[in-house]
C-alpha positions in Angstrom: 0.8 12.1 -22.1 1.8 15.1 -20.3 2.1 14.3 -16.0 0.7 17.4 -14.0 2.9 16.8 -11.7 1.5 20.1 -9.2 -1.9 17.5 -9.1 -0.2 14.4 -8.3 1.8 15.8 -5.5 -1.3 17.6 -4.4 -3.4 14.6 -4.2 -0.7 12.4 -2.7 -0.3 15.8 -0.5 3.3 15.6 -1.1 5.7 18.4 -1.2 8.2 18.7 -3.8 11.4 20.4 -3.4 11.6 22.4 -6.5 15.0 21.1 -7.6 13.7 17.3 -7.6 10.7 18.3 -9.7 11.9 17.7 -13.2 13.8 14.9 -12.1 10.3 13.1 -10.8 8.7 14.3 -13.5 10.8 12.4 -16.0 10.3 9.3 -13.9 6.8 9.3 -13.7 6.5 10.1 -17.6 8.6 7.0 -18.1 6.2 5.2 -15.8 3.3 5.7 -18.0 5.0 5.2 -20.9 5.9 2.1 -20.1 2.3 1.2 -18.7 0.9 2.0 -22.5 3.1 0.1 -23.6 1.3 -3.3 -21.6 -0.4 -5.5 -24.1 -4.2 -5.2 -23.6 -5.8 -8.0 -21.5 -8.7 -10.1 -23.1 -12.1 -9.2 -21.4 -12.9 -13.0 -20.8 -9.9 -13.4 -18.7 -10.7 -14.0 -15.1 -7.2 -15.0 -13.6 -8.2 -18.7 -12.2 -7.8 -21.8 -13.8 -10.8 -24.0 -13.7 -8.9 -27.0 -13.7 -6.5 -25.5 -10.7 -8.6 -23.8 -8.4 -6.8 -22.2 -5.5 -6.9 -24.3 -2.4 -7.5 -21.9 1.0 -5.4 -23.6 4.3 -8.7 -24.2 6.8 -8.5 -22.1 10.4 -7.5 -23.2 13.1 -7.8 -21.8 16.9 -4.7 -21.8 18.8 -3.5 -20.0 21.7 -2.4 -16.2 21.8 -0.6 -14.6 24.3 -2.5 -13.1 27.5 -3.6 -9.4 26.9 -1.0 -8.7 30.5 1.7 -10.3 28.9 1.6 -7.9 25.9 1.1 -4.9 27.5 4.0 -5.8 30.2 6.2 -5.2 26.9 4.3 -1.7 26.0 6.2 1.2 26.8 2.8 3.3 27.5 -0.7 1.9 27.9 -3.8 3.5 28.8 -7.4 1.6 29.2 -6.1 -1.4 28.8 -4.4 -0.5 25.0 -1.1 0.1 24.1 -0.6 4.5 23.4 1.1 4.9 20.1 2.2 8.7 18.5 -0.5 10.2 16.5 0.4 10.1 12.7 -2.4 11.6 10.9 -3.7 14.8 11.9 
Protein backbone atom coordinates (compact mmCIF):
# COMPACT_ATOMS: atom_id res chain seq x y z
CA UNK A 1 0.00 0.00 0.00
CA UNK A 2 1.43 3.21 -1.23
CA UNK A 3 1.13 6.24 1.92
CA UNK A 4 0.18 9.69 0.34
CA UNK A 5 1.98 11.16 2.47
CA UNK A 6 1.03 15.11 0.93
CA UNK A 7 -2.74 13.80 2.45
CA UNK A 8 -1.75 12.65 5.76
CA UNK A 9 0.31 15.69 6.52
CA UNK A 10 -2.61 17.76 5.17
CA UNK A 11 -5.13 16.29 7.26
CA UNK A 12 -3.00 16.17 10.39
CA UNK A 13 -2.26 19.94 8.97
CA UNK A 14 1.35 19.17 9.54
CA UNK A 15 4.12 20.66 7.62
CA UNK A 16 6.88 18.54 6.38
CA UNK A 17 10.29 19.75 5.87
CA UNK A 18 11.13 18.32 2.57
CA UNK A 19 14.28 16.65 3.59
CA UNK A 20 12.37 14.51 6.46
CA UNK A 21 9.79 13.40 3.84
CA UNK A 22 11.17 10.17 2.62
CA UNK A 23 12.40 9.46 5.84
CA UNK A 24 8.63 9.57 7.32
CA UNK A 25 7.40 8.10 4.59
CA UNK A 26 9.41 4.88 5.02
CA UNK A 27 8.16 4.88 8.65
CA UNK A 28 4.69 5.13 8.11
CA UNK A 29 4.94 2.33 5.22
CA UNK A 30 6.46 0.10 7.82
CA UNK A 31 3.59 1.09 10.12
CA UNK A 32 1.06 -0.38 7.92
CA UNK A 33 2.89 -3.08 6.95
CA UNK A 34 3.18 -4.23 10.16
CA UNK A 35 -0.64 -3.43 10.91
CA UNK A 36 -1.53 -6.08 7.92
CA UNK A 37 0.39 -8.12 9.25
CA UNK A 38 -2.13 -8.38 12.73
CA UNK A 39 -4.06 -11.60 12.78
CA UNK A 40 -7.70 -10.95 12.11
CA UNK A 41 -9.99 -10.71 15.19
CA UNK A 42 -13.01 -13.23 15.43
CA UNK A 43 -16.40 -11.16 15.08
CA UNK A 44 -17.82 -12.83 18.29
CA UNK A 45 -15.16 -11.44 20.33
CA UNK A 46 -16.32 -8.84 22.73
CA UNK A 47 -13.16 -8.26 25.04
CA UNK A 48 -14.93 -9.15 28.62
CA UNK A 49 -14.94 -12.25 30.24
CA UNK A 50 -18.31 -13.36 31.49
CA UNK A 51 -16.95 -15.13 34.33
CA UNK A 52 -14.61 -11.92 35.25
CA UNK A 53 -16.51 -8.89 34.77
CA UNK A 54 -14.75 -5.71 35.48
CA UNK A 55 -15.45 -4.33 38.93
CA UNK A 56 -15.88 -0.16 38.75
CA UNK A 57 -14.47 1.53 42.43
CA UNK A 58 -17.94 3.30 43.64
CA UNK A 59 -17.71 7.49 44.01
CA UNK A 60 -17.11 9.04 46.65
CA UNK A 61 -17.57 12.94 47.61
CA UNK A 62 -14.63 14.38 49.27
CA UNK A 63 -13.42 17.80 49.64
CA UNK A 64 -11.65 20.02 46.91
CA UNK A 65 -9.88 22.93 47.29
CA UNK A 66 -11.77 26.44 47.61
CA UNK A 67 -12.08 28.16 44.07
CA UNK A 68 -9.76 31.40 46.02
CA UNK A 69 -7.25 29.07 46.90
CA UNK A 70 -6.70 28.02 43.25
CA UNK A 71 -6.83 31.05 41.71
CA UNK A 72 -4.33 32.67 44.51
CA UNK A 73 -1.76 30.23 42.55
CA UNK A 74 -2.96 31.56 38.89
CA UNK A 75 -0.66 33.78 37.37
CA UNK A 76 -3.70 35.61 35.41
CA UNK A 77 -7.39 35.28 36.15
CA UNK A 78 -10.23 37.00 34.72
CA UNK A 79 -14.15 36.37 35.79
CA UNK A 80 -13.32 34.24 38.27
CA UNK A 81 -11.17 31.61 35.73
CA UNK A 82 -7.81 31.13 35.28
CA UNK A 83 -6.50 33.10 31.47
CA UNK A 84 -4.47 30.57 29.66
CA UNK A 85 -2.59 31.34 25.88
CA UNK A 86 -4.79 30.63 23.02
CA UNK A 87 -3.61 27.45 21.12
CA UNK A 88 -5.93 26.93 18.37
CA UNK A 89 -6.79 29.58 16.19
Amino acid sequence: MKIDLEKVAQLARLKIEPEKREMFERQLQSIVEMVEKLPQMEEAYVGVDPAHPMQLREDTVRPSLRREAILANAPQTQAGCVVVPKTVE
